[in-house]
N, C-alpha and C positions, 0 to 999 in steps of 0.2 A: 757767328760766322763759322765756318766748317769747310775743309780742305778736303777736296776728291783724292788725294793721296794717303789722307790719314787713315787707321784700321782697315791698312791690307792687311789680306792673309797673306804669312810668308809662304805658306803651301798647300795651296788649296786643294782637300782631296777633291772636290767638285765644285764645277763653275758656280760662280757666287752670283746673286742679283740683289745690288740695294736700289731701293725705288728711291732718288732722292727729291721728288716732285710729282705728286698726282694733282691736278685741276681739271676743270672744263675742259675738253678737248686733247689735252697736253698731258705727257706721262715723261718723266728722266728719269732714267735709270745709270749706274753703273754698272758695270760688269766684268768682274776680273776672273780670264782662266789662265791656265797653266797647264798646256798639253788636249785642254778639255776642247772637245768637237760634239756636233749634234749629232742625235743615237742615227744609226743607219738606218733603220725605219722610218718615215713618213719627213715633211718637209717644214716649215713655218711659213704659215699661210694666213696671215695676220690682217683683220679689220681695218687695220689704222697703218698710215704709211710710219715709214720709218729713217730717219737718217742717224748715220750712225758714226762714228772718230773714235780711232784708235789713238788714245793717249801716249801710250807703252807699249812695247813689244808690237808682235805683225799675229794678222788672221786670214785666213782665205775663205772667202764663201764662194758657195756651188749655188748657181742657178735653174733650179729643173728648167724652164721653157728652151735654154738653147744653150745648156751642160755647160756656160762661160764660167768660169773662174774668176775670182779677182782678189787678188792680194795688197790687203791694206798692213801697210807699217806708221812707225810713229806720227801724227800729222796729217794721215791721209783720210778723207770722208769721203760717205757715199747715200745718195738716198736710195731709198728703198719703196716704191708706190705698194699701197695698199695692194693685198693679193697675188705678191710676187713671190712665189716660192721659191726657199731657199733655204741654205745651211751651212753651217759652220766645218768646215773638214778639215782645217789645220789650224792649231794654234804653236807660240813656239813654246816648245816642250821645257827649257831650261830657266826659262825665264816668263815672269809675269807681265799678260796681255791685258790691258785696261780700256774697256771699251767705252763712250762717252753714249746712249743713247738715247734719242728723242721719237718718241713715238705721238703723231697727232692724227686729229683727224675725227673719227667716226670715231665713239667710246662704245 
């Protein structure tokens, strides 16, 4: 057994990604940043939908089709449909954001 809190980084010079499940269909990831946002060039535009929980700390993602914002803090989830462009543009700076991700769908 293995704990999604265990070997954080205390400070991560760049966003982290551990895959902790690939199958059929099905991808989990974690993902801890600390300040860290998506480069300002281009968007994620991803195959496979995605829903995603914020364990820790808040994130706001930017949606190119209609510029919404949305800011998730500890507890809060959201999915993501395949081919929905979007991006990371705040995490909070002082403290570590844990994100819980499941990407499915179309491999």
């Amino acid at each position: 057994m293995e704990n999604i809190f265990s070997t954080l980084p205390s400070d991560p010079e760049y966003e982290v990604f551990d895959e902790l499940l690939h199958a059929k269909n099905i991808r989990i990831e974690r993902i801890v940043s600390k300040g860290h946002v998506s480069p300002e060039t281009g968007w994620y535009d991803q195959e496979e939908h995605e829903w995603v929980l914020v364990l820790e700390g808040a994130g706001t993602l930017l949606f190119a089709e209609d510029k919404r914002q949305v800011t998730l803090r500890k507890g809060d989830y959201l999915h993501i449909p395949a081919h929905t462009k979007h991006k990371v543009i705040w995490t909070e700076p002082e403290a570590l954001t844990v994100w819980l991700a499941v990407h499915y769908g179309k491999f």
